[in-house]
C-alpha positions in Angstrom: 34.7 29.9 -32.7 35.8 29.7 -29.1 39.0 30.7 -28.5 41.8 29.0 -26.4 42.3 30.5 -23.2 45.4 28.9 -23.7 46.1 31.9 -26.3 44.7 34.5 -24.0 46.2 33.8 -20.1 49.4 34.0 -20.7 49.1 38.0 -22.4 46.3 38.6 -20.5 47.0 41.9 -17.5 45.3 39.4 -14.1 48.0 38.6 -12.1 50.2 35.8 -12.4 48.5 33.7 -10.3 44.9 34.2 -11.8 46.5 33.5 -15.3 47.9 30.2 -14.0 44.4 29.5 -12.3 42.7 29.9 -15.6 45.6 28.0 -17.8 45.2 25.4 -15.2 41.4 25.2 -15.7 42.0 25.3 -19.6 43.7 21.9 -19.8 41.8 20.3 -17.1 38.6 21.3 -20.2 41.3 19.6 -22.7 42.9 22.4 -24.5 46.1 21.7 -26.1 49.3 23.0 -25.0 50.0 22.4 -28.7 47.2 23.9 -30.5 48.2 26.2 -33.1 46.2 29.6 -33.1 44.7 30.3 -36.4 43.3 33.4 -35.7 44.2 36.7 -37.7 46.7 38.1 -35.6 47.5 34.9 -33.6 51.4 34.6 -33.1 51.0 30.3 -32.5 51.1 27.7 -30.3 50.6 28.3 -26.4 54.3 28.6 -25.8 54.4 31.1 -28.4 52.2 33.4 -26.8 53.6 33.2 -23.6 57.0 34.3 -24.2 55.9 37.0 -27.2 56.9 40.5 -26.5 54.0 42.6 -28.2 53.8 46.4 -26.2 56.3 47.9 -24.0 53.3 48.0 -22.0 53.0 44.2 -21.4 56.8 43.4 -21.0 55.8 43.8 -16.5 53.8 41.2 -17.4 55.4 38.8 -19.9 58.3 38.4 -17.5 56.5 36.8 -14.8 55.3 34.2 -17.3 58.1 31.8 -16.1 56.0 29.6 -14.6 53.7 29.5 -17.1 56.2 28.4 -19.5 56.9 25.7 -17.5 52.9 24.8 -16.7 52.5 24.7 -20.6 55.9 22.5 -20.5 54.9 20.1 -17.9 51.3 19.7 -19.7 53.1 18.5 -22.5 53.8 21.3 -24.7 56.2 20.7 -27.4 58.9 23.7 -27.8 60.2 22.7 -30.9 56.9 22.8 -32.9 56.6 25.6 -35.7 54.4 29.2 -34.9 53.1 30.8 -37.6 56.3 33.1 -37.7 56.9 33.1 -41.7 60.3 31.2 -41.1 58.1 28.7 -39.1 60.3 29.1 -35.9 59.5 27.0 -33.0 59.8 29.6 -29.5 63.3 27.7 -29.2 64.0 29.2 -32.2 62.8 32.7 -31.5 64.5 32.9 -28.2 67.6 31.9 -29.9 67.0 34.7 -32.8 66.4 37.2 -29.8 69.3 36.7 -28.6 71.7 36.1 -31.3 70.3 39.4 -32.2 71.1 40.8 -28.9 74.6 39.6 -29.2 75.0 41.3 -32.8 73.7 44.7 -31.5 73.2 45.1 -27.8 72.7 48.6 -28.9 69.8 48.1 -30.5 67.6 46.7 -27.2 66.1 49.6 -25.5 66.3 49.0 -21.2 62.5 48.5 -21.7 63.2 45.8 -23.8 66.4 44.3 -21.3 63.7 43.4 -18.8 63.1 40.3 -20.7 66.5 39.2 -21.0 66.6 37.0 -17.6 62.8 35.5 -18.4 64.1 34.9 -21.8 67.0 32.8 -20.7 65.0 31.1 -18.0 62.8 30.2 -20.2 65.0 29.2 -22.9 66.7 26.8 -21.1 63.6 25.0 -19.7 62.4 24.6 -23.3 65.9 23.4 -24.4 65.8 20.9 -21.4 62.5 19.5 -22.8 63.3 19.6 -26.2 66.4 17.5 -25.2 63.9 14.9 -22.9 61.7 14.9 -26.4 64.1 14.1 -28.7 65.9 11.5 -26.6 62.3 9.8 -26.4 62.2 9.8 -30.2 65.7 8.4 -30.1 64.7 5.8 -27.9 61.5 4.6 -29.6 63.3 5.2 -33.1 65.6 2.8 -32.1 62.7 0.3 -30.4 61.4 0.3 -34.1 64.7 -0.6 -35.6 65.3 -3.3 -34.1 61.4 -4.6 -34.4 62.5 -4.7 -38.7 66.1 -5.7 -38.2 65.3 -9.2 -36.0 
């Protein structure tokens, strides 16, 4: 089974800019930004990976991942498709749990874990901003199809 390096990159210790190199390459093969990983331990989708906060030891890292969260966004990857998180949360979703969490009990987020807060809402919002581009496209062709049955 080969493996996305789609999955890998954006965990993976190289430095940003090798990690984008390589994500780059990935979809130029024709890995999907969408692809859901079925491995074992696989968290999900691309997107998923990118923004998932595993070790302490990766969080120096995971927060330079911004622009790879918005590579995997320009390539097309859909931030509002499910992960295999058992409530099936998209990474819009888990962001928003994160921080809804946050805003419950600040107390409970180690400074280790604070590090992410500003990639977090960086990347929140350029997900949200797609999401919103997405579902105004499905608006729009919803509506196309309407009015195809109503004439």
């Amino acid at each position: 089974m080969v493996v996305s390096p789609l999955f890998l990159e954006p965990v993976s210790c190289a430095p940003v800019e090798t990690r984008l190199a390589a994500i780059r390459a990935a979809l130029s093969e024709g890995f999907s930004p969408n692809e859901l990983d079925r491995r074992p331990r696989g968290v999900g989708r691309p997107l998923d990976w990118a923004i998932e906060d595993g070790a302490a030891a990766d969080y120096a890292h995971l927060k330079q991942n911004l622009p790879i969260v918005h590579l995997l966004l320009e390539a097309g990857a859909d931030p509002r498709l499910p992960s295999r998180h058992p409530f099936g949360w998209s990474p819009i979703d888990s962001l928003e749990a994160w921080f809804k969490q946050y805003k419950i009990r600040p107390q409970d987020f180690p400074p280790e874990v604070l590090v992410l807060k500003s990639f977090y809402e960086k990347a929140l919002e350029a997900m949200k901003r797609v999401a919103d581009e997405l579902d105004g496209e499905f608006a729009l062709l919803s509506c196309c199809v309407c009015s195809l049955f109503v004439s």
